[in-house]
C-alpha positions in Angstrom: -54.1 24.6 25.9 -57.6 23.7 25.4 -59.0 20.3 26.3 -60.2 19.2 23.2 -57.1 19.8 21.4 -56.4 16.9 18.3 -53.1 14.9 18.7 -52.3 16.4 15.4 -52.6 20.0 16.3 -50.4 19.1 19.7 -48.2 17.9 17.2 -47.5 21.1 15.1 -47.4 23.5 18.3 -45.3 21.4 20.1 -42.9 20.0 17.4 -39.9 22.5 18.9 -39.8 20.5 22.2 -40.6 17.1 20.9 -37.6 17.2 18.1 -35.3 18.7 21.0 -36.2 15.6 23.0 -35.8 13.4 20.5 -32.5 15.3 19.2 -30.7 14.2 22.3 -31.1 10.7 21.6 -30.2 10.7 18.0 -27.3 12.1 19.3 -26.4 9.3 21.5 -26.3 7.0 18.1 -22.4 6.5 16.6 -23.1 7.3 13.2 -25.1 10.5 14.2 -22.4 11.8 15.8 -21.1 13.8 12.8 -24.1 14.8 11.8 -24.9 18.6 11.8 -28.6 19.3 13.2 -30.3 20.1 10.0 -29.4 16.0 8.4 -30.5 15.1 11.9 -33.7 16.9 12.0 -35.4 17.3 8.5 -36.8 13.8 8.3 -38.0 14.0 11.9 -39.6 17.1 11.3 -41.1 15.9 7.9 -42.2 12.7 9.8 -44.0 14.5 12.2 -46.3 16.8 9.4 -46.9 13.7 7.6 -48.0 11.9 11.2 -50.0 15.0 11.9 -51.7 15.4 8.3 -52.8 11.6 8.5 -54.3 12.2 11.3 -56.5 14.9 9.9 -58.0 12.4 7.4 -60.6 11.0 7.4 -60.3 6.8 8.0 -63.1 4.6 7.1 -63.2 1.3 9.2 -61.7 -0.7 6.4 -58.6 1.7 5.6 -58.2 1.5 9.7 -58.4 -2.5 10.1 -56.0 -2.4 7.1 -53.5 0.4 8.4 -53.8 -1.8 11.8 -52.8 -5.0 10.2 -50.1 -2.9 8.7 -51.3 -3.0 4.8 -52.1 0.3 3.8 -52.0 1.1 0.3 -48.6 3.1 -0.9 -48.8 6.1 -0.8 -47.6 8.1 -4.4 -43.8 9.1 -4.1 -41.3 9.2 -1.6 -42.5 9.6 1.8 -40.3 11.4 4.6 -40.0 7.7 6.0 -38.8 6.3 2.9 -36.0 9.1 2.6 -35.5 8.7 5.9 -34.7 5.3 5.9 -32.2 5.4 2.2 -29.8 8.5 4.0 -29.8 6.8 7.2 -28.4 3.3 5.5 -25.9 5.5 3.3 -24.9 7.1 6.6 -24.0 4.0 8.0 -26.8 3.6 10.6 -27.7 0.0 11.4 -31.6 -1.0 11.2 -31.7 -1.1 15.2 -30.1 2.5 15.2 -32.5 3.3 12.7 -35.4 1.8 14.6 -33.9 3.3 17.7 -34.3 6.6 16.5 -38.1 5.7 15.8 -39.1 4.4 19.2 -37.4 8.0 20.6 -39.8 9.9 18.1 -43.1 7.6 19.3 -41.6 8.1 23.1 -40.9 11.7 22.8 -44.5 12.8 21.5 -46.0 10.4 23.6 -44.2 11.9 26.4 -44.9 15.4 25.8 -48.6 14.8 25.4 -49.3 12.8 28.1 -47.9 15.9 30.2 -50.2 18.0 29.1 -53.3 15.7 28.8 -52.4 13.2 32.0 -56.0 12.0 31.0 -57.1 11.6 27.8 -61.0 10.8 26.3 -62.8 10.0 23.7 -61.3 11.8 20.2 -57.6 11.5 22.1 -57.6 8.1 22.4 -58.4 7.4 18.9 -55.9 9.5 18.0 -53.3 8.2 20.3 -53.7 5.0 18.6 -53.5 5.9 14.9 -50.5 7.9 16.0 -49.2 4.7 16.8 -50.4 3.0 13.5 -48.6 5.6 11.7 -45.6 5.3 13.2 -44.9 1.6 13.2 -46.2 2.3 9.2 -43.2 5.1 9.0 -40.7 2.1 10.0 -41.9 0.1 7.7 -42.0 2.6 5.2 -38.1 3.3 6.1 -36.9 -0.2 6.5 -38.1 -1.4 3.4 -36.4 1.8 1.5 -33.4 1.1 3.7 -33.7 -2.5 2.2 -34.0 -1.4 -1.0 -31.1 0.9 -0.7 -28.8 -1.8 0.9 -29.8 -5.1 -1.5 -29.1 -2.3 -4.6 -25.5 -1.5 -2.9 -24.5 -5.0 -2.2 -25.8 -6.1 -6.2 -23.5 -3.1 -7.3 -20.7 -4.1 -5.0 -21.3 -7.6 -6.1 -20.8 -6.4 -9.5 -17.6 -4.3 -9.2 -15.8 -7.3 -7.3 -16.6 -9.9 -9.6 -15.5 -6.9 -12.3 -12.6 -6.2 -10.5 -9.0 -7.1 -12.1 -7.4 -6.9 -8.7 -7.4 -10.3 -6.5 -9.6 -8.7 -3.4 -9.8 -11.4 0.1 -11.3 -11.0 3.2 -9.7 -12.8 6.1 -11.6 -13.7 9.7 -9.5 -12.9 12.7 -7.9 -16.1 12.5 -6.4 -15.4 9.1 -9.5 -17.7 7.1 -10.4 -16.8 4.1 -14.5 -15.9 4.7 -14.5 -14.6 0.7 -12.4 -14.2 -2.7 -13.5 -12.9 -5.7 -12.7 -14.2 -9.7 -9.5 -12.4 -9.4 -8.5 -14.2 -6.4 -9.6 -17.9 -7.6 -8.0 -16.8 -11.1 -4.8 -15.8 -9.5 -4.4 -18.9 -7.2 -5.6 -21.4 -9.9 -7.8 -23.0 -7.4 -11.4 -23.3 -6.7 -13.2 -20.9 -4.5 -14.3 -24.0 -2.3 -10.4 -24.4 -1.7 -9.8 -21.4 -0.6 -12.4 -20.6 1.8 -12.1 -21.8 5.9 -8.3 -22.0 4.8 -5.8 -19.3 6.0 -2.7 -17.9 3.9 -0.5 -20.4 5.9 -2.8 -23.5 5.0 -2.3 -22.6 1.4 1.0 -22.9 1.5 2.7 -19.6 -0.1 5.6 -18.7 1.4 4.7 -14.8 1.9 1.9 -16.5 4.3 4.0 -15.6 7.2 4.3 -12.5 6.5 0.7 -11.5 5.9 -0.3 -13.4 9.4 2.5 -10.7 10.9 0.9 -7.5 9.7 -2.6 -8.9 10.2 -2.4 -9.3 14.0 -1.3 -5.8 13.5 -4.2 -4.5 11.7 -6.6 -6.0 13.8 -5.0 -4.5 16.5 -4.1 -1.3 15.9 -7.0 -0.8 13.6 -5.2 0.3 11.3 -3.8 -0.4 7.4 -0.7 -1.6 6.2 0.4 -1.9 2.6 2.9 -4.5 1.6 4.9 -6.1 -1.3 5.6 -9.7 -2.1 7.1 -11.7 -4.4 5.7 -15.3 -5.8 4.6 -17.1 -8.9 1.3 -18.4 -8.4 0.0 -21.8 -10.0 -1.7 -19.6 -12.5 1.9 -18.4 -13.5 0.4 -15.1 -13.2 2.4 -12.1 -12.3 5.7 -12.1 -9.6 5.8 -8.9 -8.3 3.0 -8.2 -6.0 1.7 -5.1 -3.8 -0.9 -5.7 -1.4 -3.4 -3.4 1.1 -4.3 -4.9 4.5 -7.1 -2.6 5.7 -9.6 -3.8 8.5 -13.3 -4.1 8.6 -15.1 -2.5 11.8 -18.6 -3.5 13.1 -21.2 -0.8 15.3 -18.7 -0.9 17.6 -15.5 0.3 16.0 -14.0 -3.2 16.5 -12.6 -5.2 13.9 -14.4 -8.2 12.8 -12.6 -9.0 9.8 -9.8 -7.5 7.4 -9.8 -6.6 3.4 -6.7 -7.9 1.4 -6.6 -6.0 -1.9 -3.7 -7.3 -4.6 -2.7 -5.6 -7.6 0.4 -7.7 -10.0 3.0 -5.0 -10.5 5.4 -7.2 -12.2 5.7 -5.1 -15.5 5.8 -1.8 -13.6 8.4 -3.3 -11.1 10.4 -4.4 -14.0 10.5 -1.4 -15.8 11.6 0.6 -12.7 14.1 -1.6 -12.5 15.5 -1.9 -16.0 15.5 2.1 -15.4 17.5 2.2 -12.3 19.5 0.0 -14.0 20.2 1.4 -17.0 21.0 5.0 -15.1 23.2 2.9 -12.3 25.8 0.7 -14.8 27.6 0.9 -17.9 25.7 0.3 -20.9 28.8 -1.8 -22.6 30.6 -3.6 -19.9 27.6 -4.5 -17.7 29.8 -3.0 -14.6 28.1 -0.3 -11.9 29.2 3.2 -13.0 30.7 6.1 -11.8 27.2 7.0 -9.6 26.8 3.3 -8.4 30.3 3.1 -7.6 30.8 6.2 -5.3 27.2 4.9 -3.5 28.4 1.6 -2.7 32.2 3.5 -2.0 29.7 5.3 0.6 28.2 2.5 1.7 31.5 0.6 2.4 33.3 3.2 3.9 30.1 3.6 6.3 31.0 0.1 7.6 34.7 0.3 7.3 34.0 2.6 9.8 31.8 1.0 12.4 33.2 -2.3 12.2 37.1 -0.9 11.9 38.1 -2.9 8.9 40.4 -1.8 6.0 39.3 -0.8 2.8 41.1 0.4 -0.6 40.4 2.0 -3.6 42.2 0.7 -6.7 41.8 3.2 -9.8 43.2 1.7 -13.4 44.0 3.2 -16.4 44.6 0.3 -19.7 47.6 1.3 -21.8 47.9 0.7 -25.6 44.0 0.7 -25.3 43.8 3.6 -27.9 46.1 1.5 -30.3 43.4 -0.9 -30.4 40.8 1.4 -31.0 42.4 3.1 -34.1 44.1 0.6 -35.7 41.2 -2.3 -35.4 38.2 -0.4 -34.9 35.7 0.5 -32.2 33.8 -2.6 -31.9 37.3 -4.2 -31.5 37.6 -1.4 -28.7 34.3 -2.4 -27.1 34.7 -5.7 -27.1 38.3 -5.9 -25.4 36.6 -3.3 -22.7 34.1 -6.2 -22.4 36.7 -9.1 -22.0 38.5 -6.3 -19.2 35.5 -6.0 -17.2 34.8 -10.0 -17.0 38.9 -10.7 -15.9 38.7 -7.8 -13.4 35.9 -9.6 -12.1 37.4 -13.2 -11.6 40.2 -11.1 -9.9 38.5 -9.8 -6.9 36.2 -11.5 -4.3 32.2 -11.4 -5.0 31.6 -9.1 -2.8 34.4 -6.2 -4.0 32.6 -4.2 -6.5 34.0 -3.5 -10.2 33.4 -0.5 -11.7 33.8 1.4 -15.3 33.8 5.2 -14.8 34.4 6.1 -18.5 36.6 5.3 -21.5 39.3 2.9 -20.4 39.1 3.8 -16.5 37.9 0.9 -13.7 38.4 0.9 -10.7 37.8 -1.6 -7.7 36.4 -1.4 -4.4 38.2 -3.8 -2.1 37.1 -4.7 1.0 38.7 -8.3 2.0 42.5 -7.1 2.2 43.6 -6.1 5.8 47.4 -5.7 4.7 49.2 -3.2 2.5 50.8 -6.6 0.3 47.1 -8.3 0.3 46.4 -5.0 -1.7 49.2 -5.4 -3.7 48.5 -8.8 -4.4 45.2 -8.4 -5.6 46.8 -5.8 -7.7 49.4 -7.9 -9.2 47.1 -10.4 -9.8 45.0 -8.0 -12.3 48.2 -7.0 -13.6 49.1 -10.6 -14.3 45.7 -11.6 -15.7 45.3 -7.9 -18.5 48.8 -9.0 -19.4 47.5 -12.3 -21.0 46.8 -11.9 -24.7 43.1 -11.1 -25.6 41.4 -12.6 -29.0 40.2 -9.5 -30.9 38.9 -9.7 -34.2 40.8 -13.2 -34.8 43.6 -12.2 -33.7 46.0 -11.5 -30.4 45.9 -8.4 -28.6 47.8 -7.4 -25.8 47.6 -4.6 -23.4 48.8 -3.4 -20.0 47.4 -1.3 -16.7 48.7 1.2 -14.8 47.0 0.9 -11.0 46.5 3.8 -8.3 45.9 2.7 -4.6 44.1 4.8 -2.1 43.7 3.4 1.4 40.9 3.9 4.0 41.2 5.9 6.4 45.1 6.7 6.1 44.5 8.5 2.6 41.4 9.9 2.8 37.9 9.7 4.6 35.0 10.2 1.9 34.3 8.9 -1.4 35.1 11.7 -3.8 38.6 12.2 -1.8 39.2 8.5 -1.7 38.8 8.1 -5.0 40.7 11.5 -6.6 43.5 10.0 -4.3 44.1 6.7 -6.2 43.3 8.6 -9.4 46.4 11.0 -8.3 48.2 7.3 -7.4 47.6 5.9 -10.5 49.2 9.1 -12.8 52.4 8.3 -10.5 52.3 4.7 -12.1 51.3 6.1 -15.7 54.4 8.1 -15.9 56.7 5.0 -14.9 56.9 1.7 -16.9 53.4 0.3 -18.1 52.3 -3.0 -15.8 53.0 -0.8 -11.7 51.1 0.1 -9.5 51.2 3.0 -7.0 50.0 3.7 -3.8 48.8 7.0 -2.7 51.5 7.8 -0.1 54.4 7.0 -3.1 55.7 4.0 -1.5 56.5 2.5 -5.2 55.4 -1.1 -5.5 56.5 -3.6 -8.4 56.0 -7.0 -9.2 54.3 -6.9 -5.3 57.7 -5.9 -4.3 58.8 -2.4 -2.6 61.3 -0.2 -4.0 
C-alpha cells in the first residue's frame, strides 16, 4: 500500500475485511441472528461509501466546527444511516444493539487501518478524525430515524387499542394491572385509575383465580394459554367470555409482563348452544332424543361399569294414544305428549334421564335402582301416575303404558343392544293387557308382583 494512501480510499479496498470483522459481531446480537448476510450487510456497506465519499469533500472550517459539535445540515433524502436505523427498530433491535453494531463498524475500520498505518501523519490524522465525526453523525442519523420509526408505531398502536372493541390488559408478574385500554374500563364499569396497581383477585371477579393459575404458567413456560370464563360485569356487558394469555419478552427472552386479550362471545356461545340443543332434544316435549339419549346411555353404562352399579333401561310405548290423536286432534295429541313427558319426570330421580325417541315412545335411563323390584317399582309408579286422567281440550283423557325392562349387564352390554332389548321387552307387554310391564328375560311382572 502506498504511504500516503486517504482513509477514504483504505476504506473502499479494504471494505471486504472490515465488513467480515464487523459481520462477526453483528452476529453475536439476538435479533441478528436470523438475519441472512445480505439484511446484515447492505447498510454497512452503504455506511461505509457514504463515510468514504464525505471524506472526499471538501470541509470548510465552519462546516467542520459544526459537524464536530454534531449540527450538520440534513443531508436531502434518506441516508444509509437513517435506513439503517428504521429496519433495525422493525427488526426488533434495541438502540444499544443498534449502537453496538456502530461502535463494531468505528472499531473494525479503525482496527484494520491502524495495522496497516501503525503510524499515521499529517492528511491521516485529519482524516482519522472526521471518520470519527461521521460516524457518531451516522448514529445520530439512525437513532433519530429509529425514533421516528418507533414514536410513529407506538401512535399507531396507541390508536388501534384505544380502537379496539376487545377488552386488551397487561398484567406485571405479580398479576397488577400496568395498563387497560377503553374496552377494558368500559367492560369493568370502572375508572382506569381503579384498575391499575390492582390485580384480577383485588378486583374481585370470581374467574380471578383462575387467571392468577394460568399466568404463573405463562410466565413460566413462556408460553400462551387461551381460556373461557363466565361473568356479568358491572357494565352488564356480555357473560360468555374467551380470553388469550400471551407473554411479553424483554432483550433477553424473559418475560416481563403478560398481554390479556378478551373478546364477549355471549351471542356466539348462545347460538351454539341453542344449536346443540335443538339437534340433541325433542322439539315438543323438551326431553333429550333418541341421539342424546343413547350418549348419556353410553355415558352411564361407562360408569355402571367402573364403579359396579346396576343400571336399567325402561322402553314405553302409550296405548289409546292414537285414539286421542284422531278423534280430538293433533294439538290435543301434542299436548298430552307434553303432560307425559312432565309425569315421567316427577317419576324418576333427577339424575335418571327421560327421553322421547319418536311418536309415543320414551324411555328412561335408571340408574338409582340396585334390585330387580326397585325397577319394578319405579315402573309401577309410572304406570300408576299415566293412569290418572289428563285434561285435554276441556275435557278427561285417559291412557295407559305398556313398559320393556332391559337390565345392565345381565341383558346386554352396549347402548344399541340395551336398548333393542327393552324395546323387544316392551312388545312382550304390548301383546298382554294394557298397564304391565316386562322384563327382558320374560319374568312377567304385574302390579310389582311376579307371575
Amino acid at each position: 500500500m502506498q504511504i500516503n494512501m486517504r482513509l477514504a480510499d483504505f476504506i473502499r479496498a479494504e471494505i471486504e475485511p472490515i465488513l467480515q470483522d464487523w459481520e462477526e459481531f453483528a452476529l453475536t446480537i439476538l435479533p441478528a441472528k436470523d438475519m441472512g448476510k445480505t439484511g446484515l450487510r447492505d447498510h454497512a456497506r452503504g455506511m461505509l461509501l457514504e463515510i468514504a465519499e464525505d471524506l472526499d469533500s471538501h470541509q470548510s472550517e465552519s462546516e467542520q466546527a459544526a459537524k464536530s459539535m454534531g449540527r450538520e445540515p440534513k443531508a436531502e433524502g434518506e441516508t444509509s444511516a437513517e435506513v439503517h436505523g428504521g429496519d433495525r427498530q422493525s427488526s426488533g433491535f434495541s438502540v444499544i444493539d443498534t449502537v453496538s453494531e456502530f461502535r463494531a463498524l468505528r472499531a473494525s475500520v479503525v482496527s484494520h487501518w491502524t495495522k496497516a498505518y501503525p503510524t499515521i501523519t499529517g492528511q491521516q490524522v485529519e482524516d482519522l478524525t472526521r471518520f470519527h465525526e461521521a460516524i457518531d453523525q451516522a448514529v445520530a442519523e439512525s437513532l433519530e430515524q429509529y425514533a421516528t420509526v418507533k414514536e410513529t408505531e407506538t401512535r399507531l398502536f396507541g390508536a388501534v387499542l384505544l380502537a379496539s372493541p376487545d377488552p386488551i390488559y397487561v398484567l406485571d408478574l405479580e398479576g397488577v394491572f400496568i395498563y387497560a385500554n377503553k374496552a377494558t374500563t368500559d367492560l369493568f364499569a370502572m375508572e382506569l385509575d381503579a384498575i391499575i396497581g390492582k390485580s384480577v383477585l383485588d378486583l374481585g371477579f370470581s374467574f380471578a383465580s383462575e387467571i392468577q393459575h394460568h399466568l404463573e404458567k405463562v410466565i413460566a413456560d413462556k408460553s400462551t394459554h387461551r381460556g373461557k370464563f363466565i361473568y356479568t360485569f358491572a357494565s352488564a356487558r356480555g357473560e360468555r367470555f374467551e380470553y388469550l394469555l400471551a407473554p411479553v419478552l424483554d432483550e433477553h427472552q424473559n418475560t416481563e409482563a403478560v398481554v390479556c386479550i378478551c373478546r364477549d362471545v355471549t351471542e356466539q356461545a348462545l347460538a351454539e348452544e341453542k344449536i346443540w340443543h335443538t339437534a340433541h332434544h325433542d322439539l315438543l316435549t323438551g326431553l333429550p332424543n333418541r341421539r342424546l339419549f343413547l350418549d348419556r346411555l353410553e355415558q352411564a353404562i361407562k360408569h355402571a361399569k367402573r364403579s359396579k352399579t346396576p343400571l336399567s333401561v325402561l322402553f314405553m310405548d302409550l296405548d289409546g294414544f292414537k285414539n286421542v290423536n284422531d278423534t280430538l286432534g293433533h294439538e290435543a295429541g301434542d299436548r298430552l305428549l307434553s303432560d307425559v313427558a312432565k309425569r315421567l319426570t316427577n317419576c324418576v330421580r333427577e339424575g335418571d334421564t327421560v327421553a322421547r325417541l319418536g311418536g309415543d315412545e320414551f324411555t328412561v335411563i335408571l340408574t338409582g335402582a340396585k334390585q330387580r323390584a326397585d325397577v319394578a317399582m319405579v315402573a309401577q309408579n309410572i304406570i300408576d301416575a299415566l293412569t290418572l286422567p289428563f285434561n285435554i281440550a276441556h275435557q278427561p283423557v285417559q291412557i295407559s303404558v305398556s313398559i320393556g325392562i332391559s337390565l345392565y349387564p345381565h341383558d346386554a352390554s352396549s347402548p344399541v343392544a340395551l336398548l333393542e332389548a327393552a324395546d323387544q321387552a316392551m312388545y312382550k307387554s304390548k301383546k298382554s293387557d294394557s298397564n304391565r310391564l316386562y322384563f327382558h328375560d320374560t319374568v312377567d311382572m304385574e302390579g310389582g308382583n311376579s307371575a
